[in-house]
MDAnalysis code that builds the backbone (N, CA, C; Angstrom):
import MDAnalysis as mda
import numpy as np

u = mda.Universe.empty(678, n_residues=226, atom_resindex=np.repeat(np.arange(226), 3), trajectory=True)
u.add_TopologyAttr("name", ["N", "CA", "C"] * 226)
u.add_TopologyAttr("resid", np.arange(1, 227))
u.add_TopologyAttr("resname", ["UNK", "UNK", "UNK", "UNK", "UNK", "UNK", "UNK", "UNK", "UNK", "UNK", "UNK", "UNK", "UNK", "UNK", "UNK", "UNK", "UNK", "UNK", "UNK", "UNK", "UNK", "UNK", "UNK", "UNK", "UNK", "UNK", "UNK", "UNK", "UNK", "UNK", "UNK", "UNK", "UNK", "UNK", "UNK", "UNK", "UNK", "UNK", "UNK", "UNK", "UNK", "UNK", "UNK", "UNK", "UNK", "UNK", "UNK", "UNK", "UNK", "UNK", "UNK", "UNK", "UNK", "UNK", "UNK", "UNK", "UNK", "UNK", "UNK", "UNK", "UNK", "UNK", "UNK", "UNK", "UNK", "UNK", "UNK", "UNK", "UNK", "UNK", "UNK", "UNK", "UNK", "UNK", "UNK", "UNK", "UNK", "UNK", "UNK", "UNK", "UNK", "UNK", "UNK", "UNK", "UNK", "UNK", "UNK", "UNK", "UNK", "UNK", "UNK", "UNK", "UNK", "UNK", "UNK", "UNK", "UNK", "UNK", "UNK", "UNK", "UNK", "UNK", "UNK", "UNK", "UNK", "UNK", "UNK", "UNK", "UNK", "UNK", "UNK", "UNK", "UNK", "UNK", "UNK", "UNK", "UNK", "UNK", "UNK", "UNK", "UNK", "UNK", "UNK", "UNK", "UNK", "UNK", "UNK", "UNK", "UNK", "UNK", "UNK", "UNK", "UNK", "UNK", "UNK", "UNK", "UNK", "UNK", "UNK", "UNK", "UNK", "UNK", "UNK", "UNK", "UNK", "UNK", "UNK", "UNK", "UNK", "UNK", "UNK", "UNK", "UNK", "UNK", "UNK", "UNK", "UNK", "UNK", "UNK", "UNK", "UNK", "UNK", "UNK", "UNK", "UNK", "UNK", "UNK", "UNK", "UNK", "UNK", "UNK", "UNK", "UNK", "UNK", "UNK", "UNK", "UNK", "UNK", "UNK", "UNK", "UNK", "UNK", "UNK", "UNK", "UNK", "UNK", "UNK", "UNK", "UNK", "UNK", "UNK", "UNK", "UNK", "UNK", "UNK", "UNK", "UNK", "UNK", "UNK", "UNK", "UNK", "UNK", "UNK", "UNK", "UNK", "UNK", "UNK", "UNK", "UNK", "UNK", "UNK", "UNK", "UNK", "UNK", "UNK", "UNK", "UNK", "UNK", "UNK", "UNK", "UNK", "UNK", "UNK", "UNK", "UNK", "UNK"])
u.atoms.positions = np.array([
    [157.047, 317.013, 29.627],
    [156.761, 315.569, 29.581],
    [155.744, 315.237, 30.675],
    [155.150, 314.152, 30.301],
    [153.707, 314.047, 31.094],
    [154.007, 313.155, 32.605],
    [153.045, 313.077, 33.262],
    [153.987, 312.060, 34.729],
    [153.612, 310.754, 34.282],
    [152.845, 310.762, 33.217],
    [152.771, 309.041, 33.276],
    [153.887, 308.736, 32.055],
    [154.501, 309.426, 31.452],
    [155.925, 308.878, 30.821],
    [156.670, 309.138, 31.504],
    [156.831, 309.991, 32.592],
    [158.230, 309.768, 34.124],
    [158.011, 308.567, 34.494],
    [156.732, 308.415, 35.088],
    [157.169, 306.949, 36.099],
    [156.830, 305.498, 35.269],
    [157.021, 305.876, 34.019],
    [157.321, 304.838, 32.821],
    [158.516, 304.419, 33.317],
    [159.018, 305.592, 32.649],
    [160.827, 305.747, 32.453],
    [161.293, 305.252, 33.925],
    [160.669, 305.302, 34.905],
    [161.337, 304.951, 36.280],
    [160.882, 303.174, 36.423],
    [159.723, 303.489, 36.032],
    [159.455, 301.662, 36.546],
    [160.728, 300.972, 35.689],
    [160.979, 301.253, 33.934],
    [161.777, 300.565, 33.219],
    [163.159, 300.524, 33.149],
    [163.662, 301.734, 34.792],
    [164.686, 301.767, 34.867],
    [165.418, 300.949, 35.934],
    [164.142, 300.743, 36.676],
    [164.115, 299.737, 38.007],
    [164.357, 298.282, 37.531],
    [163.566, 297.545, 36.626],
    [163.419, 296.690, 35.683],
    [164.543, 296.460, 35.427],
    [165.626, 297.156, 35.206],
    [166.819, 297.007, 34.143],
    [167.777, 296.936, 35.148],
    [167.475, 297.414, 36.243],
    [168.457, 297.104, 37.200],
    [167.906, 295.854, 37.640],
    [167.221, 295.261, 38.042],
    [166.473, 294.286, 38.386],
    [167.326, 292.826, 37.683],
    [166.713, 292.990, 36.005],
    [167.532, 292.049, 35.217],
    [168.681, 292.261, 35.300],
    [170.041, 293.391, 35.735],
    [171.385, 293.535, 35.259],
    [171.897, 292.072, 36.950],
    [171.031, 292.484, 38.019],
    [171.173, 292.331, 38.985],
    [171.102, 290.908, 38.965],
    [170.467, 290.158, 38.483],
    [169.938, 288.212, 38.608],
    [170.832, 288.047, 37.680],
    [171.218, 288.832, 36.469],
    [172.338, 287.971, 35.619],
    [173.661, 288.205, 36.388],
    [174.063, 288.714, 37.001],
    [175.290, 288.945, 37.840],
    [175.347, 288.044, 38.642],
    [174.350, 287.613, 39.505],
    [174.257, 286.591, 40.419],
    [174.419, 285.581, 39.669],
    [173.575, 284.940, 38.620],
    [173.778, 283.789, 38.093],
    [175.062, 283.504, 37.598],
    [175.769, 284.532, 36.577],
    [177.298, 284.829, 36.906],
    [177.863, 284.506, 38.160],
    [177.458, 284.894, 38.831],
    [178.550, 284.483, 39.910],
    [178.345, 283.180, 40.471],
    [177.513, 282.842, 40.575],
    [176.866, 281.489, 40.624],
    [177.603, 280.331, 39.674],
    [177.978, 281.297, 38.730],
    [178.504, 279.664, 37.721],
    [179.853, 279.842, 37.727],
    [180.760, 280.846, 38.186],
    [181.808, 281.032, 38.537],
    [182.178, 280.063, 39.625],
    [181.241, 280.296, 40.979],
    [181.482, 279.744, 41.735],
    [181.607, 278.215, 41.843],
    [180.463, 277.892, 40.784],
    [180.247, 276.261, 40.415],
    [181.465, 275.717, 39.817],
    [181.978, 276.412, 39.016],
    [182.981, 275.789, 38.227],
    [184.144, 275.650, 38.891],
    [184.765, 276.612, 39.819],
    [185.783, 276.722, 40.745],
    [185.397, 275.555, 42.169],
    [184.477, 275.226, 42.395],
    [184.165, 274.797, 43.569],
    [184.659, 272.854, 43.849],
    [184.795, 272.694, 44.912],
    [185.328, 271.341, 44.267],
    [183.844, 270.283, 45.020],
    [184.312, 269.306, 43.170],
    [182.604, 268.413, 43.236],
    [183.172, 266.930, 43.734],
    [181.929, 266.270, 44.692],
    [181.704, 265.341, 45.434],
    [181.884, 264.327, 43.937],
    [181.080, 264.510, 43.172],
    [181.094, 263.599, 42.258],
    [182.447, 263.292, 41.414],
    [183.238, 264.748, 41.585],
    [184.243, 264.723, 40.863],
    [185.342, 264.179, 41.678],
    [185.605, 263.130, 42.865],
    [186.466, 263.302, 43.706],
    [187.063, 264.406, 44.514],
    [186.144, 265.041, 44.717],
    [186.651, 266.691, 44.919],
    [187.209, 267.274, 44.198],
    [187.785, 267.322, 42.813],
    [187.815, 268.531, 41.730],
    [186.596, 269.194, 41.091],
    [187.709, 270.538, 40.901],
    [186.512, 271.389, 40.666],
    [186.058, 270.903, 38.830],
    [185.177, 271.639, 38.655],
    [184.855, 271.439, 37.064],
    [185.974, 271.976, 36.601],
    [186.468, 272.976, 36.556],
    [187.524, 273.629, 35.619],
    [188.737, 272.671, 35.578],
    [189.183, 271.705, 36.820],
    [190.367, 271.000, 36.665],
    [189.799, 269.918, 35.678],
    [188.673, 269.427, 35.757],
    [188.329, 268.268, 34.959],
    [187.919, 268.680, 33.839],
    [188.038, 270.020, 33.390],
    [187.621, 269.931, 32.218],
    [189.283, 269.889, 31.224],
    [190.329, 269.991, 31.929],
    [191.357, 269.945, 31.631],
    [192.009, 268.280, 31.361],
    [190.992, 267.191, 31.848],
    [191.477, 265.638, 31.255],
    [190.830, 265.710, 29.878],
    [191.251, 264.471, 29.449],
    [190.768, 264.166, 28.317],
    [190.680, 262.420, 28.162],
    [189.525, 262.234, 27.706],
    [189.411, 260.245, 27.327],
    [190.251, 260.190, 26.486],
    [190.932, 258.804, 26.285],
    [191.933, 258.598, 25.307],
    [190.836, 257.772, 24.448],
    [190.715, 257.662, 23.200],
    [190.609, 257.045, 21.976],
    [190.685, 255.369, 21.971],
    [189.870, 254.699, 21.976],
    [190.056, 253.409, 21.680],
    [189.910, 252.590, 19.853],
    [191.179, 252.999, 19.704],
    [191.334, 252.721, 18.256],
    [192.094, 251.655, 17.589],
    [191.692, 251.057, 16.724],
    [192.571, 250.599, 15.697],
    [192.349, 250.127, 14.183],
    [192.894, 249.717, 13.350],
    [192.601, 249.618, 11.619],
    [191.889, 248.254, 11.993],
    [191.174, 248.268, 10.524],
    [190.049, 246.878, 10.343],
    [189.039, 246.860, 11.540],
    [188.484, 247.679, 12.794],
    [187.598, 247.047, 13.486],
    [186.631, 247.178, 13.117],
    [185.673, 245.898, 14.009],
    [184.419, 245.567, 13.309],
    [183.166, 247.150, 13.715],
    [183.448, 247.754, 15.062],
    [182.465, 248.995, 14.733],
    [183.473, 249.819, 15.028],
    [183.235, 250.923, 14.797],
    [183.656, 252.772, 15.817],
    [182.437, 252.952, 16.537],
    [182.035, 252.818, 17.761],
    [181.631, 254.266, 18.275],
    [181.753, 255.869, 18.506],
    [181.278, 256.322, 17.898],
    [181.626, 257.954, 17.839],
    [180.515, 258.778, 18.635],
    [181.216, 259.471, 19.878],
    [180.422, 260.470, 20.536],
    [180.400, 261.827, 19.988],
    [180.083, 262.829, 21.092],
    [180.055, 264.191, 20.182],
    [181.439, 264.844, 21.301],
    [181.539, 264.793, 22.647],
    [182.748, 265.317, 23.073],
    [182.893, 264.334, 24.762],
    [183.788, 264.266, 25.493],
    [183.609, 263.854, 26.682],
    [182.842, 264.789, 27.499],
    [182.082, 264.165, 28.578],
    [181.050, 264.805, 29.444],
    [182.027, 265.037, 30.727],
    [181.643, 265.646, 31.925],
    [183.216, 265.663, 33.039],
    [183.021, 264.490, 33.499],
    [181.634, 263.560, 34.050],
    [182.397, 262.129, 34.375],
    [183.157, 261.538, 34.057],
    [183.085, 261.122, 32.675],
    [183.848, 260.241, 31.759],
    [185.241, 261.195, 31.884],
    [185.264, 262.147, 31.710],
    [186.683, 262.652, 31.930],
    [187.504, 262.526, 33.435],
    [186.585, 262.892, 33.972],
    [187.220, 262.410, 35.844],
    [187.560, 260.761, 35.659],
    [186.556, 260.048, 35.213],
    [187.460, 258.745, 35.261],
    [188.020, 257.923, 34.004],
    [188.178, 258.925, 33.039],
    [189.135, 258.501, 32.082],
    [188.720, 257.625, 31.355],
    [187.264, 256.981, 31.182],
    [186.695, 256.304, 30.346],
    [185.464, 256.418, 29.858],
    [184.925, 255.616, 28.348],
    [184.207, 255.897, 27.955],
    [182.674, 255.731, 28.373],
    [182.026, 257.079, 28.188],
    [180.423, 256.290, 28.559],
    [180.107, 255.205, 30.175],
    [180.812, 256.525, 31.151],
    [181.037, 256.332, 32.205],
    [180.046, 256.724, 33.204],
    [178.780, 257.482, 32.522],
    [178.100, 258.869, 33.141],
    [177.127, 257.510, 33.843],
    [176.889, 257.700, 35.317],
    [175.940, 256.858, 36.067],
    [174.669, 256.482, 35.707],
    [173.939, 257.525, 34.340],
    [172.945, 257.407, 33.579],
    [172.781, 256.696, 32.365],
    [174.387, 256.268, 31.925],
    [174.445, 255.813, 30.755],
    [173.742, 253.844, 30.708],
    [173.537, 253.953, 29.519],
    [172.960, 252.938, 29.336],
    [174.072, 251.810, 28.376],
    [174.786, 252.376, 27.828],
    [175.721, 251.728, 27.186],
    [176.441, 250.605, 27.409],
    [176.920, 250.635, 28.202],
    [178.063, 249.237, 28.547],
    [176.510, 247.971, 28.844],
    [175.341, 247.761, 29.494],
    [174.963, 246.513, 29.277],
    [174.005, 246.473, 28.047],
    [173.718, 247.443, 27.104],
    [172.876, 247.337, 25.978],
    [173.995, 246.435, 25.287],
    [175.686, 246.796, 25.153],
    [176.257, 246.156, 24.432],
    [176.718, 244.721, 24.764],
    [176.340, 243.625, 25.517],
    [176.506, 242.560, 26.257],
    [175.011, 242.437, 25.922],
    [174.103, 242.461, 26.679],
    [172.242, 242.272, 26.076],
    [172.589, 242.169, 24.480],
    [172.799, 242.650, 23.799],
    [172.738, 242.845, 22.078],
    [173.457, 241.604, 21.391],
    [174.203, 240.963, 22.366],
    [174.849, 240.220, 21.794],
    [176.353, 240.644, 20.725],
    [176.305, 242.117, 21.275],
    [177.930, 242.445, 20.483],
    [179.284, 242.250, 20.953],
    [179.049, 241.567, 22.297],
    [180.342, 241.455, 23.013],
    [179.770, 240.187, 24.115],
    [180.581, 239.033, 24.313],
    [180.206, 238.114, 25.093],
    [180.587, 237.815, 26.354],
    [180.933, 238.983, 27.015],
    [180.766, 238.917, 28.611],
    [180.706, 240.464, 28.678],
    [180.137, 240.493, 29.963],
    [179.482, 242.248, 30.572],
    [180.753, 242.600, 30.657],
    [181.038, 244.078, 30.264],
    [181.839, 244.934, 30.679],
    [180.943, 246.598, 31.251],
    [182.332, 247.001, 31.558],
    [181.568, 247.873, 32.033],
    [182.822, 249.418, 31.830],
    [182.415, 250.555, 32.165],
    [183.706, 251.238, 31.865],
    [185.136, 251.773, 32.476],
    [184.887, 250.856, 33.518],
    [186.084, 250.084, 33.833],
    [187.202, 249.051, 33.454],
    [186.629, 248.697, 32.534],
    [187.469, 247.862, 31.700],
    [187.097, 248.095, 30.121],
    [186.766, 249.361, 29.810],
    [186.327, 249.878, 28.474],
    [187.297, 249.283, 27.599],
    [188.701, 249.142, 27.702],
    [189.858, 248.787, 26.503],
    [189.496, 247.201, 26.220],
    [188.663, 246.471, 27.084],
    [189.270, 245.515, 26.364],
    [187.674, 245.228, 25.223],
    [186.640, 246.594, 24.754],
    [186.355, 246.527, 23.840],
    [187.253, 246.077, 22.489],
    [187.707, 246.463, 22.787],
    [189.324, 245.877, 21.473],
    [189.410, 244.985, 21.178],
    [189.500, 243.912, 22.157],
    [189.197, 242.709, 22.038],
    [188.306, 242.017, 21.144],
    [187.040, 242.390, 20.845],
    [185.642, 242.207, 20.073],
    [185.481, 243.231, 18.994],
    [186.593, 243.731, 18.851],
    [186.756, 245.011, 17.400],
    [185.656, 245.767, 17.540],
    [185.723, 246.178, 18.670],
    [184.979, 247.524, 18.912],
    [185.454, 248.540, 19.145],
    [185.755, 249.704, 18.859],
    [186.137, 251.073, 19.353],
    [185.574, 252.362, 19.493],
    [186.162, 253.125, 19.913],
    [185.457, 254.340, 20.679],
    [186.402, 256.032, 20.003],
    [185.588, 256.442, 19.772],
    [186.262, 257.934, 19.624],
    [184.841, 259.020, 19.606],
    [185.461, 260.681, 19.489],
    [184.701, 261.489, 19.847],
    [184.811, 262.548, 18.703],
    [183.727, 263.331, 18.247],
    [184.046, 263.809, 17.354],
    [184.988, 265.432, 17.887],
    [184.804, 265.681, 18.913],
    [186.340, 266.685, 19.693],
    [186.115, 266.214, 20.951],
    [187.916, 266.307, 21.294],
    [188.111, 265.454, 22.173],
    [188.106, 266.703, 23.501],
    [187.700, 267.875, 23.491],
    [187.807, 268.648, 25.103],
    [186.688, 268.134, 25.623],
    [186.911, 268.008, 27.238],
    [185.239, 268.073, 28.182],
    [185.425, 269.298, 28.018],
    [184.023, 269.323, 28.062],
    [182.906, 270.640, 28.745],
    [181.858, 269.850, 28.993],
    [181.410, 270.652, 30.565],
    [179.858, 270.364, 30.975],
    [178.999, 269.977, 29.727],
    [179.219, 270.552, 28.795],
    [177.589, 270.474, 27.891],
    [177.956, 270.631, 27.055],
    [178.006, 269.418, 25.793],
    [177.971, 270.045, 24.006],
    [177.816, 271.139, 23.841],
    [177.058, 272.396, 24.068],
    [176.495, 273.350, 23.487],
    [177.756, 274.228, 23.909],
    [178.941, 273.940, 24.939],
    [179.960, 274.743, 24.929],
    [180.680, 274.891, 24.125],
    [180.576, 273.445, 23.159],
    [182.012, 273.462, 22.189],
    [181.735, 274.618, 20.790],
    [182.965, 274.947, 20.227],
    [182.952, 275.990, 19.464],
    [182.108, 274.922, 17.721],
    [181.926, 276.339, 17.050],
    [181.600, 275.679, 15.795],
    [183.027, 275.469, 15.073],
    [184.349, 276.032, 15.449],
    [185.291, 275.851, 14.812],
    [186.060, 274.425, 15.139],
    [185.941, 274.189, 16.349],
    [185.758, 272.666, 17.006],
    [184.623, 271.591, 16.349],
    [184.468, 271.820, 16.216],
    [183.323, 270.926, 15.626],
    [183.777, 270.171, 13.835],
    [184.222, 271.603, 13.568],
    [184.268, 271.477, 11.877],
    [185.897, 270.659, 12.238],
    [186.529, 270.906, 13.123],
    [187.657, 270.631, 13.267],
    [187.511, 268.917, 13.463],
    [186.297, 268.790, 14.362],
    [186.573, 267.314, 14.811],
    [185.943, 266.475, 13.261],
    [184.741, 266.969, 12.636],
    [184.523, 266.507, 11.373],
    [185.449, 265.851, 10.666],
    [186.603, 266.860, 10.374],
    [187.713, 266.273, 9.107],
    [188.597, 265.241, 10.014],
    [188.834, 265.491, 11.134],
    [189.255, 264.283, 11.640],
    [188.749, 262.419, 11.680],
    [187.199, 263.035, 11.650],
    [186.435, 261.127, 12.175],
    [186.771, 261.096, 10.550],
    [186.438, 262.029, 9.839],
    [186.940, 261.494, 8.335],
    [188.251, 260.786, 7.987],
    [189.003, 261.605, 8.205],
    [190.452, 261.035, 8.022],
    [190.502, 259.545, 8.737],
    [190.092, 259.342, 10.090],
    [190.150, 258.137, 10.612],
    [189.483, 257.293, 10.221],
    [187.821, 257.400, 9.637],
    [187.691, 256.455, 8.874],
    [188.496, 256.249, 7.590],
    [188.904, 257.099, 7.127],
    [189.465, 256.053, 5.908],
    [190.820, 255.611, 6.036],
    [191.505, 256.152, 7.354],
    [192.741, 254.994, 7.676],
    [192.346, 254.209, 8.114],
    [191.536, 253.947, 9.256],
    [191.575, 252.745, 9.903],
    [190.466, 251.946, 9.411],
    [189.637, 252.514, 8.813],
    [188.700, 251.328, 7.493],
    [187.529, 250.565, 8.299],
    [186.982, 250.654, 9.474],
    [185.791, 249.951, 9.917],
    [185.171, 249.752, 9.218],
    [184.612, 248.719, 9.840],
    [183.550, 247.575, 8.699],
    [182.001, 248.911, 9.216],
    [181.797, 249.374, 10.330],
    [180.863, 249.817, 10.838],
    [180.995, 251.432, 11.137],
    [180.943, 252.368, 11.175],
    [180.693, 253.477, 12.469],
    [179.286, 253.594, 12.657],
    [179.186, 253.695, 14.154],
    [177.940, 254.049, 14.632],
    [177.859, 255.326, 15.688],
    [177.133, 256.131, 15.157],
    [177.000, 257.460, 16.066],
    [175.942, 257.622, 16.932],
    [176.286, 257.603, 18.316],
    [175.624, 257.242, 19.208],
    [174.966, 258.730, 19.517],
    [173.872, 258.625, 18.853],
    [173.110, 259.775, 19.326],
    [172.772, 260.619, 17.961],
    [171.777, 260.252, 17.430],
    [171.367, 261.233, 16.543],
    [171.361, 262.813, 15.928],
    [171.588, 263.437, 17.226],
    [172.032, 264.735, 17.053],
    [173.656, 265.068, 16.785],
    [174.289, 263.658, 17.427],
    [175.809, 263.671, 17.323],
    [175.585, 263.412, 15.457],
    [174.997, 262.211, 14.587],
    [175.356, 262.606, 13.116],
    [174.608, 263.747, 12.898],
    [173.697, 264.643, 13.222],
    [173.209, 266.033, 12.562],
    [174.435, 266.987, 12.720],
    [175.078, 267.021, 13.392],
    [176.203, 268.086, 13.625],
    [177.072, 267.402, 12.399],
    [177.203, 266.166, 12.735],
    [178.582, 265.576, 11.631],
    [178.613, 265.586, 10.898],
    [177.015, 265.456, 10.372],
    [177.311, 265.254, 8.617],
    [176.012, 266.735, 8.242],
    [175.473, 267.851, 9.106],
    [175.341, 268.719, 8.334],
    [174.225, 268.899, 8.618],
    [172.915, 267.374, 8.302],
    [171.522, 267.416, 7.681],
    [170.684, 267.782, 9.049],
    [170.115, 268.895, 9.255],
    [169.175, 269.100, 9.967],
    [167.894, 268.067, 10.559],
    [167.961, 267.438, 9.870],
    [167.545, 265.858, 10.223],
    [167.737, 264.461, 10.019],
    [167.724, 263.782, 10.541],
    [168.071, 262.186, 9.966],
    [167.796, 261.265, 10.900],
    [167.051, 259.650, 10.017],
    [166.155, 258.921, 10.544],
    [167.196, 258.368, 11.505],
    [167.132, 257.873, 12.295],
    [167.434, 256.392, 13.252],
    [167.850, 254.866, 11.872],
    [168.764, 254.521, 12.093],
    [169.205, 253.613, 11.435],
    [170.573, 254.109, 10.652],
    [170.356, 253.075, 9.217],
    [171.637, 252.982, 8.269],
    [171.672, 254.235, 7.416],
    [172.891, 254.663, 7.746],
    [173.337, 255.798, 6.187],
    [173.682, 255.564, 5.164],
    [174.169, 256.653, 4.808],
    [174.817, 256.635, 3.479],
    [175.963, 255.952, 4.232],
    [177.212, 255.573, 3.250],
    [178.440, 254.748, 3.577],
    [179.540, 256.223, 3.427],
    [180.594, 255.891, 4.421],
    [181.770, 256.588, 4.354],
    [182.944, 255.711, 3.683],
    [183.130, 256.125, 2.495],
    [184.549, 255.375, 1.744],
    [183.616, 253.778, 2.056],
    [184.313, 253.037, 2.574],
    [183.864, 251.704, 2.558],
    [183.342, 251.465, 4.324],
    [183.232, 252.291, 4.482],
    [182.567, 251.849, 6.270],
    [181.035, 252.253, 5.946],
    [180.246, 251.256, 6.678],
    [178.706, 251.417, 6.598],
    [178.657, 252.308, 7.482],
    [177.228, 253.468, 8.054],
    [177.263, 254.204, 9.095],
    [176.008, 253.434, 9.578],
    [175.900, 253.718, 10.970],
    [174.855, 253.430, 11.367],
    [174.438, 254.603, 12.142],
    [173.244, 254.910, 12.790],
    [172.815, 256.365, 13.781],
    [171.842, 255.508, 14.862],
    [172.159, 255.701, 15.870],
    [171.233, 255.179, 17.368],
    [170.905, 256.280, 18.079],
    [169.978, 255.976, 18.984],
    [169.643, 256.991, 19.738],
    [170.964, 257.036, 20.795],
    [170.898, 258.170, 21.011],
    [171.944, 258.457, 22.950],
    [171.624, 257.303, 23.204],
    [172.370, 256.851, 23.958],
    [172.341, 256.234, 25.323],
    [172.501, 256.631, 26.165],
    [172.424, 257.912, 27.029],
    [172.301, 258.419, 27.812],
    [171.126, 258.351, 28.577],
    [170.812, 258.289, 29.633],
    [169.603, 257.955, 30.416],
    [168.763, 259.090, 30.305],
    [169.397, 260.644, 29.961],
    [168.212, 261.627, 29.838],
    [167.629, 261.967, 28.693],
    [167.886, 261.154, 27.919],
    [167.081, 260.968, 26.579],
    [166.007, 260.720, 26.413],
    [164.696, 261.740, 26.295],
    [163.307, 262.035, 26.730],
    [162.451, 260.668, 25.766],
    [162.995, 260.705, 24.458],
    [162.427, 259.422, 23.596],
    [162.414, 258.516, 23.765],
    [163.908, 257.741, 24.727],
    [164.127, 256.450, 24.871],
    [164.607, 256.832, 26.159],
    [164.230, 257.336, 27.101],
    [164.557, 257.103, 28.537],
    [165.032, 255.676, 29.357],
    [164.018, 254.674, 28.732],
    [164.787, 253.188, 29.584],
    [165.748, 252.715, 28.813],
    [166.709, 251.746, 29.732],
    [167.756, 251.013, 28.900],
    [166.793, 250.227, 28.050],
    [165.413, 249.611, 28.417],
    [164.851, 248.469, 27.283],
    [164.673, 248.966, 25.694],
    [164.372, 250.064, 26.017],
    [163.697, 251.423, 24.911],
    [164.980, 251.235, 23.801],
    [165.792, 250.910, 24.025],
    [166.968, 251.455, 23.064],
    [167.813, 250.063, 22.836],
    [167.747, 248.690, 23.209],
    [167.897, 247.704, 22.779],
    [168.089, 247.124, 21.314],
    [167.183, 247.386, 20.769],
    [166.576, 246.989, 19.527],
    [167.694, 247.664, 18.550],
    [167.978, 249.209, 18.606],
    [168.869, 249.531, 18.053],
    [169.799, 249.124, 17.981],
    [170.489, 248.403, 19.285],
    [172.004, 247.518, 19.603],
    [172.003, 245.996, 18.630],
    [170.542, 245.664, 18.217],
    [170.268, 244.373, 17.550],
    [170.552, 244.471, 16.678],
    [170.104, 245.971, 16.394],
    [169.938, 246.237, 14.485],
    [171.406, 246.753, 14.486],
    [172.093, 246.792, 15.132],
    [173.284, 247.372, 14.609],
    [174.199, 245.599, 14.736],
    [174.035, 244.966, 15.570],
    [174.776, 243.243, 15.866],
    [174.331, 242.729, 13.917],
    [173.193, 243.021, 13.912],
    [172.595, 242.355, 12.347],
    [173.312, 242.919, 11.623],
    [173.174, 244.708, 11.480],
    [174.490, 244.871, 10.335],
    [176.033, 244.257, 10.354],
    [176.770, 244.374, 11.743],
    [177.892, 244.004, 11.920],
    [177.775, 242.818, 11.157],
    [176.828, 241.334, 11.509],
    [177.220, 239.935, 11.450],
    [177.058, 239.665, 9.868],
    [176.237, 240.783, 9.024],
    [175.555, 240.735, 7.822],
    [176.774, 241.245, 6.649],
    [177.548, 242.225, 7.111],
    [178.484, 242.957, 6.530],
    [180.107, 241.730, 6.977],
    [180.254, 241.355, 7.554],
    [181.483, 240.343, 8.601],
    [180.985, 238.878, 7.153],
    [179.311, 238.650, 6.962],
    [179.472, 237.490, 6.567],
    [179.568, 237.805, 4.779],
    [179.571, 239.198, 4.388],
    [179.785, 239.633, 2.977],
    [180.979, 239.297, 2.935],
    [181.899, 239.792, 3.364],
    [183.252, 240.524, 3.540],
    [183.991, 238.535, 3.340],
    [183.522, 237.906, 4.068],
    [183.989, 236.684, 3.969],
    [183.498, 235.545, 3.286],
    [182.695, 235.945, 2.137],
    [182.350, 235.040, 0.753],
    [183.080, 236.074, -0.762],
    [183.316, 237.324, -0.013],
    [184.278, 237.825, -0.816],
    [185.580, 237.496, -1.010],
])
């Protein structure tokens, strides 16, 4: 064998130790992250908080659902919805005119009040959607199903566009009104999440909260000449 296929074979063996070596670290690195206890989290680590869970703000006849895709660990550290310091949610829905005094997610339940509610399509935190399983997923599917057609909303709206691509399948789908589930209209908005590269400002994503107040008040004033 020739010396310039030896010190091939040596540079690509160096290489391989090289890469075995940074993924170990980064391994250990996210070991350490997850075990470590976070400032943000009140001092728990990620792994204890990924062990809460948001409770469900539900009931039959309300006028929308909000449906997420899973809790994030803020919202799980403090036990309510759409809690994340980036979120844009709680004053788009007061601005929109869907609820008539500011809340915030501190007092998320008394959405109830204004027949609004909240659920997720699976209910574990993890750091990041992309943790949850595909068997989770299909799992949380037949569930928002089943709940829409017990509890019958006049509305669901899925906050975040990629949250209905997972739900209902279609590799793409516009911003706005769907198809209907049983007798609930759907609606699709962008995230409200603040790192949402399309609609980054809270102003950016307004309009959607309008167009969804118009369906609510449009569907509320059918429902009652019926």
């Amino acid at each position: 064998m020739s010396c310039y296929f030896s010190k091939r074979k040596e540079g690509e063996k160096l290489q391989d130790d090289t890469s075995a070596t940074k993924r170990k670290k980064i391994r250990q690195s996210k070991k350490e992250r997850l075990y470590a206890p976070d400032k943000k989290l009140g001092g728990l680590s990620e792994v204890e908080v990924m062990k809460l869970m948001v409770p469900d703000l539900l009931e039959e006849h309300l006028d929308i659902i909000f449906v997420g895709i899973n809790p994030g660990l803020v919202s799980a550290y403090r036990g309510h919805h759409y809690s994340g310091n980036n979120n844009h949610f709680w004053p788009l829905l007061f601005e929109s005119g869907l609820i008539s005094e500011p809340l915030t997610w501190q007092n998320d339940y008394k959405c109830l009040q204004y027949k609004i509610g909240m659920t997720n399509i699976v209910s574990r935190t993890t750091r990041s959607a992309a943790e949850l399983t595909n068997s989770e997923i299909r799992s949380g599917k037949s569930s928002i199903v089943e709940m829409i057609k017990k509890l019958n909303p006049l509305v669901v709206c899925f906050n975040g566009k990629g949250i209905y691509e997972v739900f209902s399948g279609k590799k793409k789908c516009e911003i706005g009104q769907q198809e209907n589930i049983f007798n609930s209209a759907v609606y699709v908005m962008p995230s409200t999440s603040g790192l949402v590269t399309q609609y980054p400002r809270k102003e950016d994503k307004l309009v959607f909260f309008q167009q969804l107040k118009e369906l609510r008040d449009r569907l509320k004033k059918q429902t009652k000449n019926d």
